[in-house]
Every structure is written in structure tokens, then in C-alpha cells.
Backbone as CSV, one residue per row, in Angstrom:
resi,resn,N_x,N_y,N_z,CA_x,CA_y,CA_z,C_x,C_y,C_z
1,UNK,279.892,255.552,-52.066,280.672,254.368,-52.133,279.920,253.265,-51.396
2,UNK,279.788,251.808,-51.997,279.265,251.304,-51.226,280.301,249.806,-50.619
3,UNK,279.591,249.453,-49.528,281.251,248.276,-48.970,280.208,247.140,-49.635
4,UNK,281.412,246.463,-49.432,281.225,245.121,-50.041,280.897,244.283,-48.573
5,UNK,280.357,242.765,-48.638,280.012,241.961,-47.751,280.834,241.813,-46.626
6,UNK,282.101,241.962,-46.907,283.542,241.616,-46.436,283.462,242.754,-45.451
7,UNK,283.167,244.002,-46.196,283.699,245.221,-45.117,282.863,245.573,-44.350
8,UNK,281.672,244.891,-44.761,280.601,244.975,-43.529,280.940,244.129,-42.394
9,UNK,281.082,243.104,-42.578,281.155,242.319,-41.702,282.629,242.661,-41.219
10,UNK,284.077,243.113,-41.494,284.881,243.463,-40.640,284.718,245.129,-39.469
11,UNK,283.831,245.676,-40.254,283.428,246.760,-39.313,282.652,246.221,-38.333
12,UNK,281.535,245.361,-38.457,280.968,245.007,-37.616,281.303,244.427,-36.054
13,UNK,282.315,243.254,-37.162,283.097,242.617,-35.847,284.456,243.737,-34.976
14,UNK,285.197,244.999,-36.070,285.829,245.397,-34.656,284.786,246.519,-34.158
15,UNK,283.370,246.971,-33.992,282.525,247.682,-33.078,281.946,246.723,-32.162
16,UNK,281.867,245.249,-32.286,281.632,244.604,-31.179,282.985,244.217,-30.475
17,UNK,284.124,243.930,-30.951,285.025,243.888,-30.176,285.879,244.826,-29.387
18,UNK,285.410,246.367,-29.954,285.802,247.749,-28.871,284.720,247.546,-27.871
19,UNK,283.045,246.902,-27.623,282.089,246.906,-27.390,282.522,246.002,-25.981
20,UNK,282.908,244.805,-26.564,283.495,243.629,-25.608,284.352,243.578,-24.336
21,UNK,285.631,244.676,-25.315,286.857,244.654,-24.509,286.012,245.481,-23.580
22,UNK,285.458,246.906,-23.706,285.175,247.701,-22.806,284.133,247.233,-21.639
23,UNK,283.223,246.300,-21.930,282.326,245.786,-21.160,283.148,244.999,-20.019
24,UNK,284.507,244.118,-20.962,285.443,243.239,-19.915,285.638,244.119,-18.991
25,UNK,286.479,245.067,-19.491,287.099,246.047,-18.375,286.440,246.648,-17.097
26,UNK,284.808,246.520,-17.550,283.989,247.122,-16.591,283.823,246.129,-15.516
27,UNK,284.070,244.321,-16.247,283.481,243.155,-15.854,284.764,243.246,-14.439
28,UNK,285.998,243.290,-15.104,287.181,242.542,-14.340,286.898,243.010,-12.770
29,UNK,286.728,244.242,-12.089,286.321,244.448,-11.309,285.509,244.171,-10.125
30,UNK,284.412,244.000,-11.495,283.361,243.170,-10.334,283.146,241.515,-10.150
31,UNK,284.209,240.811,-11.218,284.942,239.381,-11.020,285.632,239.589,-9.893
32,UNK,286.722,240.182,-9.225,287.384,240.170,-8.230,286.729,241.251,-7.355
33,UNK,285.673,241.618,-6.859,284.908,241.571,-5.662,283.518,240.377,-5.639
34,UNK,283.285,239.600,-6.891,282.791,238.659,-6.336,283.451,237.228,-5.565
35,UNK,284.994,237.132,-6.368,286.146,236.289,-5.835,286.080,236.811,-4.316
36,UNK,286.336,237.646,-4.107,286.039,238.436,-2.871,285.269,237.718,-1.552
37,UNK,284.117,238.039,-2.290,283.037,237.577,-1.442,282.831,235.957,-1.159
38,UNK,282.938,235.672,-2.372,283.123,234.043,-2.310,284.074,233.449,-1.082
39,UNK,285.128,233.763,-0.975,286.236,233.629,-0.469,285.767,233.861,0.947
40,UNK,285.054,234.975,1.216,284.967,235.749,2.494,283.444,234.203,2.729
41,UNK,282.729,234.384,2.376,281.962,233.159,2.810,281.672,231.940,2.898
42,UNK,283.387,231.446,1.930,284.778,230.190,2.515,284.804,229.873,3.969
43,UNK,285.392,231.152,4.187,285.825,231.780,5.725,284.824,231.321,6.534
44,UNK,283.957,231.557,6.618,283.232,231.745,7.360,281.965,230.793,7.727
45,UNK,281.949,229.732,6.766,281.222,228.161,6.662,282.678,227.458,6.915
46,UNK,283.748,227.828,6.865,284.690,226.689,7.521,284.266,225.871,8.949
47,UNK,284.119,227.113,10.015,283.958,225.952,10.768,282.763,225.466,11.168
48,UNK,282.010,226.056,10.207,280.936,224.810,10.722,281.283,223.189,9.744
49,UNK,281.767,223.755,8.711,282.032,222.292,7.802,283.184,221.439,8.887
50,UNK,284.147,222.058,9.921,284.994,221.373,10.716,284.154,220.569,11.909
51,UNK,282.672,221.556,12.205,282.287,221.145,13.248,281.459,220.009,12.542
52,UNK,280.847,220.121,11.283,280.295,218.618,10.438,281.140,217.668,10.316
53,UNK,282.336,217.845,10.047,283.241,216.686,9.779,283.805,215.681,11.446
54,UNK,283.288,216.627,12.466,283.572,215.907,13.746,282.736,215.369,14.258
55,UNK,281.405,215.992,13.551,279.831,215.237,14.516,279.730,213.867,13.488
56,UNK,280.292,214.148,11.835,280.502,212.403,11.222,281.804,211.780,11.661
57,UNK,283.093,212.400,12.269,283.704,211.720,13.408,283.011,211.051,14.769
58,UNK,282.203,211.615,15.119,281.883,211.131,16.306,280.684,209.548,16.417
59,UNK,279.735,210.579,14.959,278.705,209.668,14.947,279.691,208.106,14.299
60,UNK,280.715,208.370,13.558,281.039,207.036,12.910,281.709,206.020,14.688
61,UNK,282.431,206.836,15.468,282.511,206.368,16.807,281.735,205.886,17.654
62,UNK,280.507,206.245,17.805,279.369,206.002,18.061,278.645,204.300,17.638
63,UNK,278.691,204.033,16.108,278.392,203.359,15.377,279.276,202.286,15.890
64,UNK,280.482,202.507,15.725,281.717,201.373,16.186,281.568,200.683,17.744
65,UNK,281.156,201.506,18.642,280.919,201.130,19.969,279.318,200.698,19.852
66,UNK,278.444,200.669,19.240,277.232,200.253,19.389,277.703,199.199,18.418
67,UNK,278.341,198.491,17.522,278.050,197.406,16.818,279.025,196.491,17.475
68,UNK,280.038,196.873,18.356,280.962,195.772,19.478,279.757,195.532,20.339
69,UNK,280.756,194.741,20.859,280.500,193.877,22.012,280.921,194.957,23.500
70,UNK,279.564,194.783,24.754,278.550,194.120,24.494,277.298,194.440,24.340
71,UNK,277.154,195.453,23.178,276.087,195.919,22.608,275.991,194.567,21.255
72,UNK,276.713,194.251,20.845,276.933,193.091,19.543,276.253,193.992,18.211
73,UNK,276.079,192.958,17.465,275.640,193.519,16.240,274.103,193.765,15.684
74,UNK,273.509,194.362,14.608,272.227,194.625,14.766,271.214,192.721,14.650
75,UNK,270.609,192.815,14.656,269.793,190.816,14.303,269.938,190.975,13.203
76,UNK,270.385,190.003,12.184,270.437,189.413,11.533,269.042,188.746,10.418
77,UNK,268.515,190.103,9.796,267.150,189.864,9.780,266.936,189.439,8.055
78,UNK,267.993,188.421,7.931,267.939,187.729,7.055,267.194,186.466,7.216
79,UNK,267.507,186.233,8.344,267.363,184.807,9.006,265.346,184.593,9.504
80,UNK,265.295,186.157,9.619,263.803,186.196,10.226,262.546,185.397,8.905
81,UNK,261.573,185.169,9.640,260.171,184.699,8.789,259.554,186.138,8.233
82,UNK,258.885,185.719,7.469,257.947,186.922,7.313,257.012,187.098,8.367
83,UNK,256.519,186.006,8.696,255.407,186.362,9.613,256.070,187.428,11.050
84,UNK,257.728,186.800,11.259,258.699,187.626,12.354,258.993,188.864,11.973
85,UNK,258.632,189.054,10.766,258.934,190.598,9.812,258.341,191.295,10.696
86,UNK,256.634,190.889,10.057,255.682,191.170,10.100,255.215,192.001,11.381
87,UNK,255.538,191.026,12.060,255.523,191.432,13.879,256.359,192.735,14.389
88,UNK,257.690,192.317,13.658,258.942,193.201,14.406,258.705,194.882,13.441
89,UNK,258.222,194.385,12.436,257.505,196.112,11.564,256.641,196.894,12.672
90,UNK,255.780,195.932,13.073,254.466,196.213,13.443,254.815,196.919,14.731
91,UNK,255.711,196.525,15.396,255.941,196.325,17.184,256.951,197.610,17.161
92,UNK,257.822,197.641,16.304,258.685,198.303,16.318,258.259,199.834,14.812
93,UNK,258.007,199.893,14.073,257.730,200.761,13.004,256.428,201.513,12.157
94,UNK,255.976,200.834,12.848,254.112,200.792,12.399,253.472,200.400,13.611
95,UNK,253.410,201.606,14.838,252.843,201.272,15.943,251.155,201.706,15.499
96,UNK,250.738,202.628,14.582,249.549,202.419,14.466,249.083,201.934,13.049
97,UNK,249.904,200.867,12.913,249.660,199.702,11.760,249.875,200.219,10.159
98,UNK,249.593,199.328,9.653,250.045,199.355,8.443,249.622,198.652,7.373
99,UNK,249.516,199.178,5.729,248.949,198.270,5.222,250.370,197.419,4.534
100,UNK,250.040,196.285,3.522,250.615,194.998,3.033,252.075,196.113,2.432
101,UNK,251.450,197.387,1.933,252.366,197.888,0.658,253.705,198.395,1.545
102,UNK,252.659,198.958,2.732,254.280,200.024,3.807,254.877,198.950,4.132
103,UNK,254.371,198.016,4.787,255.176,196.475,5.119,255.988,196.795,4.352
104,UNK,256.204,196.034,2.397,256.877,195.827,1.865,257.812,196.661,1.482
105,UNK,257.830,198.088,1.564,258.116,199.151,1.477,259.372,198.990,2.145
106,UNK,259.264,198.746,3.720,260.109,198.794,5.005,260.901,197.169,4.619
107,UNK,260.607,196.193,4.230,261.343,195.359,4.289,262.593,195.383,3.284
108,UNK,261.800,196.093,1.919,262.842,196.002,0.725,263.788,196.713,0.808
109,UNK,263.485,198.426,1.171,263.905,199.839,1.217,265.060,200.099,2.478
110,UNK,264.498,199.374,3.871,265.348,199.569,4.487,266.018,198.287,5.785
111,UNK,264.919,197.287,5.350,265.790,196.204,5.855,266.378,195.203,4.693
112,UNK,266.360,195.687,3.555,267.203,194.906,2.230,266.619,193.441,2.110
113,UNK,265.052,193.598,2.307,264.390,191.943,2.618,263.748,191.668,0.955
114,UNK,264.897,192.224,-0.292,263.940,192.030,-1.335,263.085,190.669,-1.621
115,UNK,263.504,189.575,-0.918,263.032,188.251,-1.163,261.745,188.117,-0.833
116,UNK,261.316,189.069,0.134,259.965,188.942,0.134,258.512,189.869,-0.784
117,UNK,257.352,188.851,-1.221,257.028,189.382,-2.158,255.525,189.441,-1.743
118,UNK,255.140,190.300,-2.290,253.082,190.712,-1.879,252.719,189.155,-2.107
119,UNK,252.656,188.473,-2.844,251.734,187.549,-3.161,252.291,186.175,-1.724
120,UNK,252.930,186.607,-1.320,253.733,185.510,-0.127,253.397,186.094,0.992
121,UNK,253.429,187.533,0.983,253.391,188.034,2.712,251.997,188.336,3.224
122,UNK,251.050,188.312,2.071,249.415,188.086,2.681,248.920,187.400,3.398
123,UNK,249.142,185.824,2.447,249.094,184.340,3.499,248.968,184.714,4.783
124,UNK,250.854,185.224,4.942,251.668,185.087,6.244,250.564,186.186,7.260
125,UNK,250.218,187.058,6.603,249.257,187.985,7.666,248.219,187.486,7.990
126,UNK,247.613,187.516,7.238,246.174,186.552,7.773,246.400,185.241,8.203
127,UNK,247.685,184.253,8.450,247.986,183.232,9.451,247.757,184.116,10.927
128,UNK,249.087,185.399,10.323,248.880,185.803,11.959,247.599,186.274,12.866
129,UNK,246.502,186.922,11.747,245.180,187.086,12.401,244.738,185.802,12.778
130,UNK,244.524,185.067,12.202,244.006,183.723,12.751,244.462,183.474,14.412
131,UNK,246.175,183.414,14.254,246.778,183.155,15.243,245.854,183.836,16.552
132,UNK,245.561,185.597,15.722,245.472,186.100,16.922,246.658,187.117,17.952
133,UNK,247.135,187.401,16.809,248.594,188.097,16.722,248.322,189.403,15.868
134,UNK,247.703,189.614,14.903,247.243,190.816,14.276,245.751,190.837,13.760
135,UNK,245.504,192.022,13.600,244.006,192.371,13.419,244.381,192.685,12.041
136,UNK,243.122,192.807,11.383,242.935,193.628,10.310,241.900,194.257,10.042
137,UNK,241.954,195.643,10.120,240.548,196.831,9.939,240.175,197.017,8.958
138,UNK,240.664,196.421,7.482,239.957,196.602,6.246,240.806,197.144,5.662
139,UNK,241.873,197.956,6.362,242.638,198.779,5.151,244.249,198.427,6.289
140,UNK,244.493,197.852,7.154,245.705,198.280,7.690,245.784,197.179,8.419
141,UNK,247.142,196.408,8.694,247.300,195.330,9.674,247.514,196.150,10.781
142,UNK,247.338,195.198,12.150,247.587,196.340,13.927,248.219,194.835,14.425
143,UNK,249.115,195.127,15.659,249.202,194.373,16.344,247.863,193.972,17.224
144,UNK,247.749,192.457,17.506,246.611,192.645,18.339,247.045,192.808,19.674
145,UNK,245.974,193.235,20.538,246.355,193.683,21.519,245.928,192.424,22.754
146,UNK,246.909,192.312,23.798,247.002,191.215,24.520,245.249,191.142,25.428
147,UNK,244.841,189.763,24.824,243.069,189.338,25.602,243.653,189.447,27.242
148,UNK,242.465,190.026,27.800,242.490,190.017,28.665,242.112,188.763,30.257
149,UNK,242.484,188.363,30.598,242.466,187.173,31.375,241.500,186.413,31.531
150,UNK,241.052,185.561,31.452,239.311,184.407,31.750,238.746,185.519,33.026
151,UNK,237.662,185.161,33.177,236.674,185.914,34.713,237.676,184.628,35.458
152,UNK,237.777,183.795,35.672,238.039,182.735,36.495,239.503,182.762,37.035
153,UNK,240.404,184.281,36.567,241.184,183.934,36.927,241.269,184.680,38.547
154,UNK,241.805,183.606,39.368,241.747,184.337,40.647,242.189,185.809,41.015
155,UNK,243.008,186.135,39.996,243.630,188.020,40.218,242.084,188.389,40.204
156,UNK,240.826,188.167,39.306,239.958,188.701,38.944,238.282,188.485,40.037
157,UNK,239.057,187.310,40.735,237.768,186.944,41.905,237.943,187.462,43.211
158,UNK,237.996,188.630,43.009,238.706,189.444,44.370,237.113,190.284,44.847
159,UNK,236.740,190.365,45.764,235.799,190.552,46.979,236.068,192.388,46.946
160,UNK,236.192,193.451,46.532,236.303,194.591,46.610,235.882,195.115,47.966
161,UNK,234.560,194.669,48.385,233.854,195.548,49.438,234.725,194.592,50.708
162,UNK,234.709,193.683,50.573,235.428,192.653,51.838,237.200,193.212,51.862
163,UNK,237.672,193.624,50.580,238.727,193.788,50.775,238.817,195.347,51.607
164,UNK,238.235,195.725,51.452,237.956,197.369,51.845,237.493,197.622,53.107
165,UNK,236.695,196.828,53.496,236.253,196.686,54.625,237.250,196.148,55.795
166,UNK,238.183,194.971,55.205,239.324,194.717,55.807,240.352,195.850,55.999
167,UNK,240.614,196.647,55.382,241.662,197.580,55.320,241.306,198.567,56.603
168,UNK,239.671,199.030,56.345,239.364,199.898,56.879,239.134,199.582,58.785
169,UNK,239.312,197.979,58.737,239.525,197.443,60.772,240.656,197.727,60.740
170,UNK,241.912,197.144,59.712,243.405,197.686,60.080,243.612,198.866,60.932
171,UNK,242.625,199.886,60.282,243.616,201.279,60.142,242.800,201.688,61.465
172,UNK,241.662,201.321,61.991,240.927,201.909,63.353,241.812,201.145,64.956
């Protein structure tokens, strides 16, 4: 006897569905010891998620008392120059300097300074070398570092052996 298309395909489908149910049955089990476990390691990240939710309690407390008075609020570094950018990057974020791109990087990214643009803040650097306020090594702006006093200044016309020699009648 041979089956027709029909009876193939209904035998087929109920040997995968005795196939199914029985696999469920094996499944249901190990669904509710993974509910289980899940649950159990709920438990047990609770309190650290209580102790996270108090250190962003605290830190937001923190934030509130540093932006009163009389700590006040952060500067206002809308108001700044580039060339004051420039400086306050340098002095404060780029202690061993930086080139044009990290500058812009730091102004856009995290002081929200999109207004300023490469073809504007070059000028402004090489004013400040001129000034004498930053160096440039070829690849990186630096703060410059403070010249050191004329020979002429009297801190610097000091007698070493006379001063020493004086110390040394004091002390006899």
C-alpha cells in the first residue's frame, strides 16, 4: 500500500510532536532549576545594586554641595578665549602637552566648546608661542615654562663664599 502526500506528512508531523512534547517534559524541569538559579543570583547582587544606588545617592549629594555656595559653580567656560582654552587644557589636562587635534578633542567632547574650530585655534597657539606662553616641539603644544630671572637680579648677586664665611664667625 502506498500513502499518499497527505499521510506522509500527517505521520510525520504527529512523530515530531510525540518527539516535542517528550523533549518539553524533559525541558520543564530544567526551566525551573534555571528560574531557580536566576532568582538565587537576584538575591544575592541585591545588595550590592542597594549599595550602587547609595554611592549614586551620595555622589549626586556630593555634586549638590560642590556646585553651592561657597564652593559656587564650575567657570563658565563659555565665556573663555581660545587662547584661555588653550592654557587652562594645557595647565590643567595636558600636563605633558598636546597636539591641535587632543586640544579640540577636549574642548568639543567634554567642555561642549563646539564653536571652536582647527582652522581658528592654530593662529591662537602660535600667538601664544610668540607671547611666550607655549612652546611647540614639532608635534605637541607644552606650556612654557617660567624664564628664569635676569643675572642682575639682586636674589642672584649674592657673594656665596662671603655669605658662608659670615655664617661660619656666627657660629664660633
Amino acid at each position: 500500500m502506498t500513502e499518499t502526500v497527505r499521510e506522509i506528512l500527517e505521520r510525520l508531523e504527529k512523530e515530531l510532536s510525540t518527539k516535542v512534547a517528550a523533549l518539553r517534559r524533559e525541558l520543564t524541569p530544567l526551566d525551573k532549576e534555571l528560574a531557580d538559579i536566576r532568582r538565587a543570583k537576584e538575591a544575592l547582587d541585591a545588595p550590592r545594586r542597594a549599595q550602587t544606588a547609595e554611592l549614586f545617592k551620595s555622589a549626586a549629594a556630593v555634586m549638590a554641595v560642590i556646585s553651592s555656595p561657597p564652593f559656587g559653580k564650575p567657570p563658565d567656560l563659555s565665556k573663555l578665549t581660545m587662547k584661555q582654552l588653550a592654557t587652562k587644557a594645557l595647565s590643567e589636562h595636558f600636563r605633558n602637552g598636546a597636539t591641535a587635534n587632543e586640544l579640540l578633542e577636549l574642548f568639543h567632547k567634554v567642555w561642549g566648546r563646539n564653536d571652536v574650530l582647527r582652522e581658528s585655534l592654530s593662529p591662537q597657539l602660535s600667538r601664544l608661542n610668540k607671547e611666550g606662553k607655549l612652546n611647540y616641539d614639532g608635534k605637541r603644544w607644552h606650556l612654557a615654562l617660567p624664564s628664569p630671572p635676569p643675572p642682575e637680579d639682586p636674589r642672584y648677586n649674592v657673594d656665596l663664599t662671603a655669605e658662608f664665611e659670615k655664617d661660619q664667625a656666627t657660629e664660633d
